[in-house]
N, C-alpha and C positions, 0 to 999 in steps of 0.2 A: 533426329534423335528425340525419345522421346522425353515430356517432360517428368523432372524428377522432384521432389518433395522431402526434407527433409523434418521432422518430426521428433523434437530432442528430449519429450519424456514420455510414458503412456498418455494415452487418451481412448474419451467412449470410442468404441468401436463403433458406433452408425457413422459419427465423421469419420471416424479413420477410411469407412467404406467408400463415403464421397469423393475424397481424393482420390481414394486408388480407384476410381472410377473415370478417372480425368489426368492421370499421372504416376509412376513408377513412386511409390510412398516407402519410405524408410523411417519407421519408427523406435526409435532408443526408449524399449518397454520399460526397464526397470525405474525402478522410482526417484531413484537417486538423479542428480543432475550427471551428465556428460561431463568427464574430466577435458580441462583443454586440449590433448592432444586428442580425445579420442572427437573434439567438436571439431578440429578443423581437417583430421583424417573423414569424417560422414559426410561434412558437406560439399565436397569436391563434386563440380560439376551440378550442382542444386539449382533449380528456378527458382524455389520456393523455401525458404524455412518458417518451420511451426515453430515462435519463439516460448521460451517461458522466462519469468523475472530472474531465476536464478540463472541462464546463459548471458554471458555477456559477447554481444554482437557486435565487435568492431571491425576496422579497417582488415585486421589480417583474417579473421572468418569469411569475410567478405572475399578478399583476394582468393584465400584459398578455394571458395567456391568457383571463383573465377568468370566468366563473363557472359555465361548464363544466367546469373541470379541477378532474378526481378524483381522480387517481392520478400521480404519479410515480415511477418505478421505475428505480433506479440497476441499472447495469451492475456490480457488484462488491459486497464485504462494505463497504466503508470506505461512508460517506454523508455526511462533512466538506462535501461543499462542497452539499449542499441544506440550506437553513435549515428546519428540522423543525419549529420552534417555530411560524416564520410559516407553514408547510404545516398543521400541528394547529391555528392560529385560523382558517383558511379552508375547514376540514373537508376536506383534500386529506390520501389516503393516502399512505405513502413507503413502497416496498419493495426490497429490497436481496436478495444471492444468499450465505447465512451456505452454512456448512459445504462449498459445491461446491471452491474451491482449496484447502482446508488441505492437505490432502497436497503436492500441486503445489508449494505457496508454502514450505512443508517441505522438501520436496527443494531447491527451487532456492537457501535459505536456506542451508541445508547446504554447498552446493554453493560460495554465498561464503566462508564459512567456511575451509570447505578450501582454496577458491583463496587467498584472502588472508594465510591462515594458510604456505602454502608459497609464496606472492608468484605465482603463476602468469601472472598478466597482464605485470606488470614484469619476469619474464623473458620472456614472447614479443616485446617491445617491444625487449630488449638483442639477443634472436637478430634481429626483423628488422632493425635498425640497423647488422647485422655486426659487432655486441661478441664475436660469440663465437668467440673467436682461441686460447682457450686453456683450462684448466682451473687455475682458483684457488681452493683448498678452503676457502676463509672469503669467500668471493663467493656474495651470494643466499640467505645464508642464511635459516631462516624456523622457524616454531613447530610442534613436534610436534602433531598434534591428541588421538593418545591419552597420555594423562595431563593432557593443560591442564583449565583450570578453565574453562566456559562461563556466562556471566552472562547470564539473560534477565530483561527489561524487560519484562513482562508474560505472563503463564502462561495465555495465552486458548488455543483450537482451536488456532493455529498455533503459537505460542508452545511450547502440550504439544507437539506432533508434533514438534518442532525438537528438544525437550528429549528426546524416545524416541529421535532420532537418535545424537543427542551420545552417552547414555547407550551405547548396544549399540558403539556407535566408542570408550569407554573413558574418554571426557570424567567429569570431575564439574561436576554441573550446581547452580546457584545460582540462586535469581530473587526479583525486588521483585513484586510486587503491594501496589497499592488495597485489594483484596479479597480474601481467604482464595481462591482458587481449589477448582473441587470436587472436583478429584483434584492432588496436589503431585509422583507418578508416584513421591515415595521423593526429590525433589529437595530441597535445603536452603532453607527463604527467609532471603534475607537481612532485618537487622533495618532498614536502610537501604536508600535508594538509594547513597550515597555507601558503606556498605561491600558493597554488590554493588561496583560500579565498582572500589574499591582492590583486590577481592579477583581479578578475574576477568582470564584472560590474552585472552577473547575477551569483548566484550559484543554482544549481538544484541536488537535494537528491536522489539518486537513490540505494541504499546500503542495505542491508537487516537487520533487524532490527535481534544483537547479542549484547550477552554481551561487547564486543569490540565496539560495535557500537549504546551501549544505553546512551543518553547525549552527544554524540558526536558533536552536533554544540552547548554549553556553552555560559557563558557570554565572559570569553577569545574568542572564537573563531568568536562572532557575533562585538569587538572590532580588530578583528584584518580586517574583511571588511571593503571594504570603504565606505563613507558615503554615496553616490549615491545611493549602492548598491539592488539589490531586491534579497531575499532567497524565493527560491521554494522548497517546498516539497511535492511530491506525494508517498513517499514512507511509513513509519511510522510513528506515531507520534515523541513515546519517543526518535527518535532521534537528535530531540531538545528538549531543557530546554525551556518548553514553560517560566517558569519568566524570563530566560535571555533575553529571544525572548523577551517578552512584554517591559523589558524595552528596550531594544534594537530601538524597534518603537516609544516609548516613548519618550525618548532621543535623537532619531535622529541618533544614532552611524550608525544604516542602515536607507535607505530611504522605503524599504516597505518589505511585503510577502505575498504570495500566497499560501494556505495549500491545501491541500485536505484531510489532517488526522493530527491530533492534539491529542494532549497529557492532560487531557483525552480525549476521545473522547466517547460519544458524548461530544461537548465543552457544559459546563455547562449556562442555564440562568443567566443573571451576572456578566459572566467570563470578566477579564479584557481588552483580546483582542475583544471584541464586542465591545467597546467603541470606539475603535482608528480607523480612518479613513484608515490607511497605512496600512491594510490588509486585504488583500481575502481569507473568510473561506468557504469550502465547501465541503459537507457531505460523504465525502470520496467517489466519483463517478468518480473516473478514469477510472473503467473498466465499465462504466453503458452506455451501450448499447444493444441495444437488440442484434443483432446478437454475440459477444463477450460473455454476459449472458448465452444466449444457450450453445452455443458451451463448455464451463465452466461446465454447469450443463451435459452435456453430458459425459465430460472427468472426472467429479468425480461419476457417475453413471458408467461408462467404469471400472473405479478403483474399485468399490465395487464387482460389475458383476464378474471380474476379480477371484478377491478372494474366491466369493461362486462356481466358476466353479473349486477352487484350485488351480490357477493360482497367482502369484504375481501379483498388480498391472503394468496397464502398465508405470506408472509416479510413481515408488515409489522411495521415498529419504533416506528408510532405508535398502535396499532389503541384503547388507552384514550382518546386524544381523538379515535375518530373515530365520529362520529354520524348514520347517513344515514336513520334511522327518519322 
């Protein structure tokens, strides 16, 4: 039989071509994610699934493909939502795309930063409203970015790149780690989480989304910043309590944030942080570039390839439990 490939949203057509050069490829075009019946009716009998962050890939997707599938390969670095544990007892490989956005996810990081940092959304919201009648010089105001203190929640690939930004823009850079990180760029760690957070006027999430590190910025933890303060997140959602978060900007305990992934996500019509001016929501596009896209969609097409030729994925993050001798 031959091999089959399952592919659960669009994708460029030159990978799509690669596979179905190498394997029976079933592509789920429309944009939207695959409802759960309609994920574990496609992947019946699959080698391979093209994963994306919005499927979630556990034990029964997995069954249901049944005991041809080898390989799963996430579209992105993050792999939260496949259960690796139940992939490493079923001798299925997971491969993921490290290092292709740091830069990208870097920039666009930055990029909240600054905007949050000088309110940029909240004032294009006042100008199209027709607030803007006049000049009040204590109206809008917002936080220098050279001299503030930057607080990163994890000092990984992106996490550094963020912090070389900060650094050459004049920031002084602080960060928590788990782990000694293997370069610290000259940054200070803090001894804490909680004295990163009181000490920094921006905090920025860069952590991977684990049971350790689900909930992890709380209602305690958005009271222990200072009230200036702006929280970024481009990392995961659930690693903030989005209700502490809400009232947090509510209350004033911080002074704004800037998401790119929220908890749920998509953020629902309604939801109570669309109401509040002191925060930038947006639709999880930190890596949304074209060049970065490609490149992604080629290193999880590279992962699959891999597999049907026999080979272990080139980016796999379970390759010690997997035994295909």
């Amino acid at each position: 039989m031959a091999a089959k490939v399952l592919v659960t949203r669009r994708q460029f057509e030159d990978q799509m071509d690669r596979l179905r050069s190498e394997a029976e490829t079933i592509v789920l075009t429309r944009p939207a994610p695959a409802t759960r019946e309609e994920l574990l009716h496609a992947v019946k009998d699959c080698t391979g699934i093209f994963a994306h962050i919005t499927d979630r890939i556990d034990a029964d997707v997995m069954d249901a493909a049944g005991s041809s599938l080898r390989v799963i390969a996430e579209f992105g670095v993050g792999y939260d939502n496949i259960d690796t544990a139940a992939a490493s007892e079923r001798n299925i490989a997971v491969g993921n795309t490290p290092g292709v956005l740091t830069e990208t996810a870097a920039d666009f990081t930055f990029a909240l930063i600054q905007s949050a940092g000088r309110r940029l959304t909240e004032s294009d919201r006042f100008v199209r409203r027709g607030e803007w009648k006049w000049f009040d010089p204590l109206d809008l105001l917002g936080l220098d970015i050279n001299g503030s203190k930057l607080g990163i929640v994890g000092l990984g690939r992106i996490g550094s790149a963020v912090a070389r930004r900060a650094l050459a823009s004049g920031m002084e850079v602080i960060y928590f780690n788990r782990n000694q990180p293997a370069d610290d760029l000259g940054c200070r760690r803090a001894g804490s989480l909680d004295e990163l957070l009181a000490e920094s006027d921006f905090v920025s999430l860069h952590c991977p989304l684990t049971p350790e590190t689900y909930g992890l910025i709380g209602s305690a933890q958005l009271k222990t910043m200072q009230s200036h303060a702006v929280l970024v997140n481009t990392a995961r959602g659930p690693i903030v309590d989005t209700d502490a978060l809400t009232e947090a900007l509510r209350s004033g305990a911080i002074a704004s944030a800037a998401l790119d992934v929220t908890d749920p996500e998509p953020i629902p019509a309604g939801h109570p942080l669309l109401r509040l001016e002191n925060v930038t929501l947006l639709p999880h596009i930190a890596s949304a570039t074209v060049g970065t896209r490609k490149k992604m969609s080629q290193m999880t097409v590279d992962n699959i390839l891999a597999v049907l030729r026999g080979e272990l994925p080139p980016n796999c993050v379970n390759s010690e439990h997997i035994n295909w001798s």
